[in-house]
C-alpha positions in Angstrom: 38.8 -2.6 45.9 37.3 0.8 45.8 37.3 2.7 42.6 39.6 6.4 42.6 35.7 8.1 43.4 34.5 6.1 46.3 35.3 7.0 49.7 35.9 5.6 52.8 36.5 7.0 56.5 39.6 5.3 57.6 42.3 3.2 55.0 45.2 2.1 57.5 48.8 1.2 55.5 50.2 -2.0 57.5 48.2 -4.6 58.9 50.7 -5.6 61.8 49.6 -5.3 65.4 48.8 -1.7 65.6 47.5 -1.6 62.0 45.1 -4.6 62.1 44.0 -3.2 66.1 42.7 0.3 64.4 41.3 -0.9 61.3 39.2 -3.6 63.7 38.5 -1.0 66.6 37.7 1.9 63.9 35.3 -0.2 62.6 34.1 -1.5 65.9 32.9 2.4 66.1 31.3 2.0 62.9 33.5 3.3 60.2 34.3 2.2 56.8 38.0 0.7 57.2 40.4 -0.7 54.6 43.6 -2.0 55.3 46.5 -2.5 53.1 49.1 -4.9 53.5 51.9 -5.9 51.0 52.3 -9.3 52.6 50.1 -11.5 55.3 48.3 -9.7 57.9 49.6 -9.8 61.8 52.7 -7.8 60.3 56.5 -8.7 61.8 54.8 -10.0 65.5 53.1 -12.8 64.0 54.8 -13.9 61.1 58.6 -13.6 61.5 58.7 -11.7 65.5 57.1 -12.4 68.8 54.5 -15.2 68.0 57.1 -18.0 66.2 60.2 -16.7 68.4 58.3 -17.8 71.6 56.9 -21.0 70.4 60.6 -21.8 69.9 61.1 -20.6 73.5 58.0 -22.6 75.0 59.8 -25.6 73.3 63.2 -25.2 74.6 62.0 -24.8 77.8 60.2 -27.6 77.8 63.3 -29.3 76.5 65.2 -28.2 79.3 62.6 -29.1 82.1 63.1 -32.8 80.2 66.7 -33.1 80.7 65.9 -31.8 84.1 63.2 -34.4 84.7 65.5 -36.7 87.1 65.6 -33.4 89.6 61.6 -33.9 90.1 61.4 -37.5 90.6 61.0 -38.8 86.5 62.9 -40.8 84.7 63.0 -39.6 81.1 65.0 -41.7 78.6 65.7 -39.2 76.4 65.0 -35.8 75.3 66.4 -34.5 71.8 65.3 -31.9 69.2 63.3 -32.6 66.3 64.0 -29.7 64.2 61.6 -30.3 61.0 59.0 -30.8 63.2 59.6 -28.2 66.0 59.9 -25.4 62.8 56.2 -27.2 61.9 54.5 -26.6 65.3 55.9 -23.0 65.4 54.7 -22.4 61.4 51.5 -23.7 62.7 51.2 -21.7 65.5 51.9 -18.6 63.3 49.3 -19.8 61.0 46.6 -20.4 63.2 47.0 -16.8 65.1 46.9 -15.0 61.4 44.1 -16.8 60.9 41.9 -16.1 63.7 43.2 -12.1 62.7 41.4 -12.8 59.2 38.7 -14.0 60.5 38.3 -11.3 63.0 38.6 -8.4 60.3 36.0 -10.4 57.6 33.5 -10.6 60.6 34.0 -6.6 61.4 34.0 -6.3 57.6 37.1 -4.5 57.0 38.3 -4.6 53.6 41.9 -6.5 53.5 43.3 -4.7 49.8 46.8 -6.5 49.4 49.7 -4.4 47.8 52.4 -1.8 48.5 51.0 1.1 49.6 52.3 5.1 49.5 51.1 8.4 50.8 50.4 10.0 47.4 49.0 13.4 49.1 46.5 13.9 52.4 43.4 11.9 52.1 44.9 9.2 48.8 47.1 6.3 48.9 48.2 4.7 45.8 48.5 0.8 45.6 50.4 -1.3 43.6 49.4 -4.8 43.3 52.0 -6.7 40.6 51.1 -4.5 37.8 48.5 -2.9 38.8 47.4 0.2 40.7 45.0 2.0 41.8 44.1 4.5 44.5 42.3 4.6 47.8 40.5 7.4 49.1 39.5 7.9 52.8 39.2 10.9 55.3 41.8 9.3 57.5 45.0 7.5 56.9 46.7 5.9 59.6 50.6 5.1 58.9 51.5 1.7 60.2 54.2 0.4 57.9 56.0 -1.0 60.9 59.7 -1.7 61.2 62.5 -3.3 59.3 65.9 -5.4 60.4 68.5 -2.3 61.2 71.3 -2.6 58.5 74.4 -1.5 60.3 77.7 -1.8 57.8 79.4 -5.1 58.5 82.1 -6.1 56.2 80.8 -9.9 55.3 77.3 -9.8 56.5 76.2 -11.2 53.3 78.0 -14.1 53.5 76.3 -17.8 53.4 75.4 -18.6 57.2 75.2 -14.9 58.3 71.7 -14.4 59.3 69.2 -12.3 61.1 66.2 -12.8 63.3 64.3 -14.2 60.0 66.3 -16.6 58.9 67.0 -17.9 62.8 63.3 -19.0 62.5 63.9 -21.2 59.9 66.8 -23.0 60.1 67.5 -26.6 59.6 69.8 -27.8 62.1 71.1 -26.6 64.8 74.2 -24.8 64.4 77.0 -26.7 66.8 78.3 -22.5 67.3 76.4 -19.9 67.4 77.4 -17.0 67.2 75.0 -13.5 68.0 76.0 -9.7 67.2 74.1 -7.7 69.7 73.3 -8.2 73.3 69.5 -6.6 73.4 66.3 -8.0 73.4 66.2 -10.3 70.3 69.9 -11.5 70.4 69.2 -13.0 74.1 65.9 -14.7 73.2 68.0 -16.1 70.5 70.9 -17.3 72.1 69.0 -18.8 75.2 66.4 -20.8 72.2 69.9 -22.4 70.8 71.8 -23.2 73.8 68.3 -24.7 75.4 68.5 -26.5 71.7 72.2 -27.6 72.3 74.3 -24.9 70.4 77.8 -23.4 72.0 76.9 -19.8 71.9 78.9 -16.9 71.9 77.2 -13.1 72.4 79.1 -10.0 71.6 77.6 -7.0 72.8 79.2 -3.0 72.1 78.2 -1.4 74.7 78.8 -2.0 78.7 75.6 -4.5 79.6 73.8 -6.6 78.0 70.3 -5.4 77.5 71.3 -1.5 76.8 67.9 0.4 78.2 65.8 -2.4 78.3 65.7 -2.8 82.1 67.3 -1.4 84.8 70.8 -2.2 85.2 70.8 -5.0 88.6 68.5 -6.8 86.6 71.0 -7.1 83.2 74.1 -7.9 85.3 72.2 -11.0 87.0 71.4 -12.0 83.7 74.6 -11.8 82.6 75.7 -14.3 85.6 73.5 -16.6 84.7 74.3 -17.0 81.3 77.5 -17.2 81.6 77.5 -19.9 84.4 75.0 -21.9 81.8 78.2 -22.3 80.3 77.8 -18.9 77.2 80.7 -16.8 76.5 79.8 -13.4 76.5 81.5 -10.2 75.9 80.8 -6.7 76.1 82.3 -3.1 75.4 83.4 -5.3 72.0 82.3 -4.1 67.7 82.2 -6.2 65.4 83.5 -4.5 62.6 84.3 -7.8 59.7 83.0 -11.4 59.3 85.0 -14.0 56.7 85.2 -17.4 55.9 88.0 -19.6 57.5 87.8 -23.4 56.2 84.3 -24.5 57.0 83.6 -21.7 59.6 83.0 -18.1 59.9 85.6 -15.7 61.6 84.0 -12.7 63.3 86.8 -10.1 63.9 85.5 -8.0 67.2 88.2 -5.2 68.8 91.9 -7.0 68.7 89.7 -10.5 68.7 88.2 -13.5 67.0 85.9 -15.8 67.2 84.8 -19.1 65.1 81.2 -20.2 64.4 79.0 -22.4 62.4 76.2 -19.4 61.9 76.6 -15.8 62.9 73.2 -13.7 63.6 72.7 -10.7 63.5 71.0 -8.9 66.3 71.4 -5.3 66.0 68.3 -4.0 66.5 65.3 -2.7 64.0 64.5 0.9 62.6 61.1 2.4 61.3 59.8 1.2 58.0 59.5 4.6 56.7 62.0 4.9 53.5 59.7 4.0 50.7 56.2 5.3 51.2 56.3 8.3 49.9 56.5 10.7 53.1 59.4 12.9 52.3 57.6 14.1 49.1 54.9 15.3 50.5 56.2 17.3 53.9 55.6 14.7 56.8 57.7 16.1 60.3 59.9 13.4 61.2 62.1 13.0 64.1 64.9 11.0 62.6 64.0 7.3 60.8 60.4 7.9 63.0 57.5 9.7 61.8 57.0 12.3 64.6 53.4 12.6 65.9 51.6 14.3 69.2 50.0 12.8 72.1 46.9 11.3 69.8 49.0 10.2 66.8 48.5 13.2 64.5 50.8 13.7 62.4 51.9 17.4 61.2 49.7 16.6 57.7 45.8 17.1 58.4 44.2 13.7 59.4 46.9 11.7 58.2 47.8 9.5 61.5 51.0 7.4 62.1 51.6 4.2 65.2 53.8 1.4 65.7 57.0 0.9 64.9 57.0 3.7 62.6 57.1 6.5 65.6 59.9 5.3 67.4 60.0 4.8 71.0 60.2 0.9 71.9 59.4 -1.3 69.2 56.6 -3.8 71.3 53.5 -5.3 70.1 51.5 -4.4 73.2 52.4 -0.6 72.3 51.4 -0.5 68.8 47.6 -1.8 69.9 47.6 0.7 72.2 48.3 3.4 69.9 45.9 1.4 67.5 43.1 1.6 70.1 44.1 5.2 70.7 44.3 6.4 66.7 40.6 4.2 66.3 39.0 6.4 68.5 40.4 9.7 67.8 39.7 9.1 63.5 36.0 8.3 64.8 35.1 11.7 66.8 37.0 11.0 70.2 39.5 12.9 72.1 41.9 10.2 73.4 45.8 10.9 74.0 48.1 8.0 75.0 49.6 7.1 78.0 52.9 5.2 77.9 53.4 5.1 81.4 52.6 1.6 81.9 54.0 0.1 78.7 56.3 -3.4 80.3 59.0 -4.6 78.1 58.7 -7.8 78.5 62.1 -10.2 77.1 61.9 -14.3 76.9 65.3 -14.9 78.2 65.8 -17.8 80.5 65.0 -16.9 83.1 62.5 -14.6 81.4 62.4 -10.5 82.6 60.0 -8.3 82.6 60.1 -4.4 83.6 57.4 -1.5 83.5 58.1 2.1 84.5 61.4 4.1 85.7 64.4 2.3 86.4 66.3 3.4 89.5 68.7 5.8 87.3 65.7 7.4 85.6 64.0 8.2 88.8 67.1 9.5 90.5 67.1 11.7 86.7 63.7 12.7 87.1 64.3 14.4 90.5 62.7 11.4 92.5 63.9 10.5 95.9 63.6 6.9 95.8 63.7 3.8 97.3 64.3 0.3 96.1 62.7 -2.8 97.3 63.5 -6.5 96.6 62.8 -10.3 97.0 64.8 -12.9 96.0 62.8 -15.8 94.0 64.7 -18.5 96.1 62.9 -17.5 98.8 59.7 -17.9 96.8 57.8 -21.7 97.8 56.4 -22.1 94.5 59.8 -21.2 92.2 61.0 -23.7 94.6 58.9 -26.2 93.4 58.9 -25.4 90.1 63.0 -25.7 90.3 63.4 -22.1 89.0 65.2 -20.1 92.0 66.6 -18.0 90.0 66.4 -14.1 89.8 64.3 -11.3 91.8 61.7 -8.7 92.2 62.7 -5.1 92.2 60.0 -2.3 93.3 61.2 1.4 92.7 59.4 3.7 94.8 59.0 7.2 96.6 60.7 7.1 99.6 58.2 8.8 101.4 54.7 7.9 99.6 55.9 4.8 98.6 54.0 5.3 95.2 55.4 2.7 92.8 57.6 4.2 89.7 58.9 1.2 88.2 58.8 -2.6 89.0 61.7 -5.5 87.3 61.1 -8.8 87.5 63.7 -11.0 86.7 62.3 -14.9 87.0 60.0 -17.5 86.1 57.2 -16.2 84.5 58.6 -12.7 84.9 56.9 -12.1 81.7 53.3 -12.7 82.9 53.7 -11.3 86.4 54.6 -7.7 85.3 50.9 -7.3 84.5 50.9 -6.6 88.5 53.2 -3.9 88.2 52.0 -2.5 85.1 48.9 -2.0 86.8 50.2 -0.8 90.1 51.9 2.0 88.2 49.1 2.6 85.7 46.6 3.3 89.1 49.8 5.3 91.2 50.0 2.6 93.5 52.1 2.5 96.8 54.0 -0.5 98.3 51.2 -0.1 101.0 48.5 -1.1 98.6 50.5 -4.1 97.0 51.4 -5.6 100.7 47.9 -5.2 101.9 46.6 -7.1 98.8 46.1 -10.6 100.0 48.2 -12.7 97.2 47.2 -16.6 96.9 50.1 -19.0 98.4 51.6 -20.6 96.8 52.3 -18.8 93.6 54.9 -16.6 92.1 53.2 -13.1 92.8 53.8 -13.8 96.3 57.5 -12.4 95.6 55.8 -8.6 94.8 54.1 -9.1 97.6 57.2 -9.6 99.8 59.2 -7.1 97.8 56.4 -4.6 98.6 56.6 -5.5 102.0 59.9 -5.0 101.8 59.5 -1.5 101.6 59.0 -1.3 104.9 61.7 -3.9 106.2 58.8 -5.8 107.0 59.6 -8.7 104.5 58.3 -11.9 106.3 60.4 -14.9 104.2 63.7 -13.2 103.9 66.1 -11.9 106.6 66.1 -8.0 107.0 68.8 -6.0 105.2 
């Protein structure tokens, strides 16, 4: 580690996704970079968020297309979960992707200094590794301390089967019900992994719809049909407000209700990370839990830089290397400002969705006259042959341009087929411009197509409206 005298250009505090993408992409552009992290590097996405949840997801799928095998032609004897060794795969997954981010930072040589880290004034942070501690100087210091599991005051949540996301990663066997506190994005990834794995699962959700402000509102009522005719209870407009023990199982008390489970998870959502580094003391703007920052991550203090998590706004990967990218060029002479416009939120639900841009309500807030445009996957040859009919393809545009303002996918492979609509509304795109796009046949993009086309009534595989 660098002594209290020597300086370097750039020290970044987190090395999760946004963290590790500025220290790399600073240095890319030739500046001295250290990054602190108190734990591994790849931050909550790769060790305990995204990257193990959806290797549990790729395996209950596949699970499901096995007990489905019979509806393709295949006669598979038997399908059943190995739990040791599917937690095993997904560790080694995990493993091998922080790996390859270690490997990626030695090779740009940025200087990995593990320890908790605070802001002890513009231009220093102060480590503390066991009992030692030292400080870093550096011209820049980008904030990336990321988020932590939101604490909301449950009487019982610390009794023995109550667990969050974390713990959910880990478990060893497979709770015979399930039961999830919180209908958003991590709840229903959740609770679709452990039904696919053969859990009874219950979701209780306070506010009207599942998936409060994570897609547009069609999309999280379909969802909510499908799940429950997969055989999930779900409730909404219901708090959970105490959790005790009954016999062998947990009683969660919700509204004039109560419900029995084997393990209860919590799922209420995350908050910034920004408690404990020292930012209060030293006069940092923020805009509640967030740090607040402008349109190139500057925060109030001079050259002291905040992304991820920490700033608020939606909590993705994807976002926090953009901001990453953005912060690595702007500590290393540029001028660039971010652009959230074309930021999807993508959610591994089964059937997955995917959304980018405004929602039907926030255009019709925004002062947009718009139009919506659709096409059912059913109608789609190769969901057909991949047995996943399920779900559809909303396009929100401008009635009269047609420029595209927000797509929602909800379907198979949702989740890799936004990039389509991410792009179209990156580039101010019009239905036009999708429909005259030749799309390959068969394949699943063929549905934007025909939802573009739609646009015009001019769908060509569905009947007109």
């Amino acid at each position: 580690m660098p002594g209290a005298s020597e300086q370097v250009d750039v020290v970044v505090l987190g090395g999760g996704p946004g963290g590790y993408v500025a220290a790399l992409c600073a240095a890319q552009r030739g500046a001295r970079v250290i990054l602190v992290e108190k734990q591994r590097v790849g931050g909550t996405c790769l060790n305990i968020g995204c990257i193990p949840t959806k290797a549990l997801t790729a395996v209950a799928e596949l699970l499901v297309y096995c007990r489905r095998a019979s509806d393709f032609g295949l006669s598979v004897t038997e399908a059943s979960v190995d739990l040791p060794a599917l937690m095993k795969y997904k560790q080694t997954t995990v493993d091998q992707l922080v790996g390859g981010v270690e490997h990626l930072l030695r090779a740009r040589r940025v200087n990995v200094v593990h320890g908790e880290a605070r802001l002890a004034r513009p231009g220093v942070l102060s480590v503390l590794d066991g009992d030692t501690s030292s400080e870093i100087h550096a011209t820049h210091i980008v904030l990336a301390p990321g988020s932590v599991t939101a604490d909301f005051p449950i009487e019982g949540r610390d009794l023995p089967g109550v667990i969050t996301s974390t713990e959910a990663l880990s478990l060893e066997t497979v709770p015979g019900r399930l039961l999830v506190v919180g209908g958003g994005v991590i709840g229903l990834e959740f609770a679709c992994i452990y039904e696919a794995l053969g859990s009874q699962v219950t979701v209780l959700e306070m506010t009207s719809a599942l998936l409060p402000g994570a897609t547009d509102e069609p999309i999280a009522k379909r969802l909510q049909s499908i799940l429950r005719r997969r055989g999930m209870t779900i409730q909404t407009d219901i708090t959970v407000h105490k959790i005790s023990r009954s016999g062998g199982a947990l009683k969660v008390h919700a509204g004039e209700s109560f419900f029995e489970a084997d393990k209860v998870l919590i799922a209420t959502g995350r908050w910034p990370n920004t408690s404990s580094i020292g930012l209060a003391e030293l006069g940092l703007q923020m805009s509640g839990r967030a740090i607040a920052v402008d349109d190139r991550m500057a925060t109030n203090l001079q050259n002291v830089w905040a992304i991820g998590d920490a700033v608020g706004g939606w909590m993705l990967a994807h976002k926090a290397m953009v901001e990453g990218r953005v912060v690595a060029e702007n500590v290393t002479g540029g001028n660039r400002h971010v652009d959230y416009r074309s930021v999807p939120n993508v959610i591994f639900t089964r059937p997955e969705i995917a959304s980018v841009g405004l929602t039907e309500a926030q255009a019709r807030a925004n002062g947009f006259n718009s139009k919506v445009s659709q096409f059912m996957f059913s109608a789609n040859p190769r969901a057909r042959i991949l047995g996943e009919t399920d779900g559809v393809v909303l396009l929100i545009c401008e009635a009269g341009s047609g420029r595209i303002l927000g797509v929602h996918l909800l379907g198979p492979h949702a989740t890799d087929l936004i990039a389509e609509g991410a792009l179209a509304v990156q580039l101010g795109a019009t239905a036009d411009d999708l429909a005259w796009t030749t799309h390959a046949h068969p394949t699943l993009p063929e549905a934007v197509l025909e939802a573009a086309l739609d646009f015009r009534d001019a769908a060509i595989h569905m009947s007109s409206r």
